[in-house]
C-alpha positions in Angstrom: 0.0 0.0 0.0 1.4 3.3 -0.9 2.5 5.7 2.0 0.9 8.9 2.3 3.0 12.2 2.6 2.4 14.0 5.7 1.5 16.8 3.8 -1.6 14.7 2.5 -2.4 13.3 6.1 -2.2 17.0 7.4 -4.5 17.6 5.0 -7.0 14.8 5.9 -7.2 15.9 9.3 -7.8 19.0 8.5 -10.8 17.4 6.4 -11.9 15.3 9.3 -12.4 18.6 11.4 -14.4 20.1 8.6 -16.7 17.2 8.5 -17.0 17.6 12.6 -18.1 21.5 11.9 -20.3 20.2 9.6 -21.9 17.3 11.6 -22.4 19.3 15.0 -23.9 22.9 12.6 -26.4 20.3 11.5 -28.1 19.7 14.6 -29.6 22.4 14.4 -31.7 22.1 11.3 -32.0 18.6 12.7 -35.8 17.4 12.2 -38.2 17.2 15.2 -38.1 13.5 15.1 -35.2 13.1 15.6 -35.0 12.6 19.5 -31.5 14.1 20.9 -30.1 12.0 23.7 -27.6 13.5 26.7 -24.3 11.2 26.7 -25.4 7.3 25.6 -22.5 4.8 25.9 -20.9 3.4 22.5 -19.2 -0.1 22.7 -16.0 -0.6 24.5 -16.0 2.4 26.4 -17.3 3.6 29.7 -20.3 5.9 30.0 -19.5 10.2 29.9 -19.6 11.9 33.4 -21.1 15.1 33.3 -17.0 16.3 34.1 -15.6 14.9 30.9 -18.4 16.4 28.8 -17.8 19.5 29.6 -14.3 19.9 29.0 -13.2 22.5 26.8 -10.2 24.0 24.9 -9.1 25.5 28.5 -8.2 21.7 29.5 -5.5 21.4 26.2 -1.9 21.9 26.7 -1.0 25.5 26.1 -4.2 26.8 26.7 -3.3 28.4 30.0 -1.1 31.3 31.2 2.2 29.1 31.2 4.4 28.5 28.1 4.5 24.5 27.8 7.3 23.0 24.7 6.2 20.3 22.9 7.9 16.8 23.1 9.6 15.5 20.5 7.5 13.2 18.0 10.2 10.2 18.8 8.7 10.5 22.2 5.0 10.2 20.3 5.7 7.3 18.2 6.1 4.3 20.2 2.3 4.9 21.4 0.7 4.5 17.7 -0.1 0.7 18.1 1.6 -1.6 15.5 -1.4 -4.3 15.7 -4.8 -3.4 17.1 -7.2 -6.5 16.8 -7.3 -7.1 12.9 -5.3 -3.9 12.1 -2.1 -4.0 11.0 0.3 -1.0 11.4 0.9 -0.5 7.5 4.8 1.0 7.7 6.0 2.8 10.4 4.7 5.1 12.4 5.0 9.3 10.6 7.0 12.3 12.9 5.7 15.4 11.9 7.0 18.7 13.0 5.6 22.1 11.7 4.1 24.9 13.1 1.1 27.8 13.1 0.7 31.1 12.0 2.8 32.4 14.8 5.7 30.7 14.2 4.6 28.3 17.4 5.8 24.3 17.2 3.7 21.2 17.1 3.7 17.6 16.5 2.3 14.6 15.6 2.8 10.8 15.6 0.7 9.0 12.9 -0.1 5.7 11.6 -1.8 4.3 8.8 -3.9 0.8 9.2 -5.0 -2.1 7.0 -6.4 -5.2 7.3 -5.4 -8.5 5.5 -9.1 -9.7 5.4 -10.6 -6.3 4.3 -8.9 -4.4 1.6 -11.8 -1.7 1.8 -11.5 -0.3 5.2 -8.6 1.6 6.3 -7.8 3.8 9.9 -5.2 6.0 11.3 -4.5 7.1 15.0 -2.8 10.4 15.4 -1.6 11.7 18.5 -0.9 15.7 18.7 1.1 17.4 20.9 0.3 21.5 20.2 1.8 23.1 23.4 0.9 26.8 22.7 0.5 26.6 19.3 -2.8 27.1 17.5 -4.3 24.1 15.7 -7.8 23.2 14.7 -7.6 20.4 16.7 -7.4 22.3 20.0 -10.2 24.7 18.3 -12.7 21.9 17.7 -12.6 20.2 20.9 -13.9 23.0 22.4 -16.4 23.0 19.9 -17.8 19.5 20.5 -21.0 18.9 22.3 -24.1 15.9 22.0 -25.6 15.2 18.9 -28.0 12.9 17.5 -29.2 13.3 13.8 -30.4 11.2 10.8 -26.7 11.7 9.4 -24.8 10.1 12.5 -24.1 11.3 16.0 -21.7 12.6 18.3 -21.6 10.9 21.9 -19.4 12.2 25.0 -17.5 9.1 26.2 -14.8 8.5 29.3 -11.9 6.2 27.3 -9.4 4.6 30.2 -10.2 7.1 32.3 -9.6 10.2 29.8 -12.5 12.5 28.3 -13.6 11.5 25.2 -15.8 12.3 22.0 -16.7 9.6 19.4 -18.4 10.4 16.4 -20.2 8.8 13.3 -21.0 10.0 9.8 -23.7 8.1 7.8 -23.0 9.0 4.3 -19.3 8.1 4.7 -19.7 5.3 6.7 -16.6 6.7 9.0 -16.0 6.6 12.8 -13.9 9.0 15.0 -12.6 9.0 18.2 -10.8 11.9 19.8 -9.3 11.5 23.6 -7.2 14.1 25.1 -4.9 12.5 27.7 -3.3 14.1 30.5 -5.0 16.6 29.8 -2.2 17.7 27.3 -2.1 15.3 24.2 -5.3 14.9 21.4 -5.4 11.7 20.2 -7.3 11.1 16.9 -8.6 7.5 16.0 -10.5 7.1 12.4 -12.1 4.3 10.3 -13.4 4.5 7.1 -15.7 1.6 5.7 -15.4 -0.1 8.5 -17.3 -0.5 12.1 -17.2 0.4 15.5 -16.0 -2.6 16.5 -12.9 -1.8 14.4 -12.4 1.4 16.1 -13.1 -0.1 19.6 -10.2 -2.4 18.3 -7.8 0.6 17.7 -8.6 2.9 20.4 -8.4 -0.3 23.1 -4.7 -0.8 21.8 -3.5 3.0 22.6 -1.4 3.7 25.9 -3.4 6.3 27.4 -1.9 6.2 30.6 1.3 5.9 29.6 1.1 8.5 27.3 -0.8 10.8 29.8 2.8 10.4 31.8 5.0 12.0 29.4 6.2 15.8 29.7 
């Protein structure tokens, strides 16, 4: 399978955040019957308290009054999961340095997934360290909030203890989940044409804890 340039997966995640905007402005055209529900509990992970739901961009790294550096992307890497239930870590796991508008560091580990069995579906896990800088990562946590619609849903979750936002989009057929452990580090899990037990399979396989400990 053909790598993708970090450029391109940059890119991508940019796109995912798009489609996030998009999903969470439609609730509000969202038809009367279709019933919104508070925090329900998606498979393999533990129900929302009402703590974890309501964390914002204040609780990213960088977001308060102290300057934090970001950690190198070696320090990342070993915490993108070479084998997650049927995934296979397809390569090695993408550094990525760059930087925002200000001139202000961040980076990422990536991986890219496969599956012998299903050539169709594909998933990535990225894991972002933004200190101060200002990515719309950081921006669209804040953002996220319940939502149930005929087009898929977003649902507040607890993952190993960390808060948690897992999303669906019918039309695509893709899953998302986004965890920000220690309170410092966004971690991004996708699927595309697969199912939530495939995502389940990739976001059980992460370090969270472990990865919460590094400064």
């Amino acid at each position: 399978m053909n790598r993708t340039a970090p450029s391109t997966l940059i890119a991508a995640l940019a796109l995912l955040v798009l489609l996030g905007v998009a999903l969470a402005a439609g609730c509000a055209s969202t038809p009367s019957g279709s019933a919104a529900t508070t925090t329900p509990t998606p498979a393999g992970t533990t129900a929302a308290t009402t703590a974890a739901a309501a964390v914002t961009t204040a609780g990213t790294s960088g977001s308060g009054s102290t300057a934090v550096a970001v950690v190198s992307a070696d320090r990342l890497a070993p915490f993108i999961p070479k084998t997650a239930g049927a995934w296979k870590l397809d390569g090695e796991a993408q550094k990525i340095t760059t930087s925002d508008g200000e001139g202000q560091n961040f980076v990422m580990a990536t991986g890219e997934y496969v599956k012998d069995s299903d050539d169709k579906a594909s998933a990535n896990v990225m894991i972002l360290d933004s200190a101060v800088a200002k990515t719309p990562y950081k921006e669209q946590w804040g953002s996220f909030r319940s939502v149930e619609t005929n087009d898929g849903w977003y649902r507040s979750v607890t993952v190993k203890g960390q808060p948690g936002w897992r999303s669906y989009a019918k039309s695509s057929n893709d899953y998302a989940e986004w965890v920000l452990a220690g309170d410092r580090y966004i971690v991004v899990a996708t699927v595309q044409d697969g199912s939530e037990a495939d995502l389940d399979a990739l976001v059980n396989a992460i370090d969270f804890a472990g990865l919460a400990a590094v400064k």
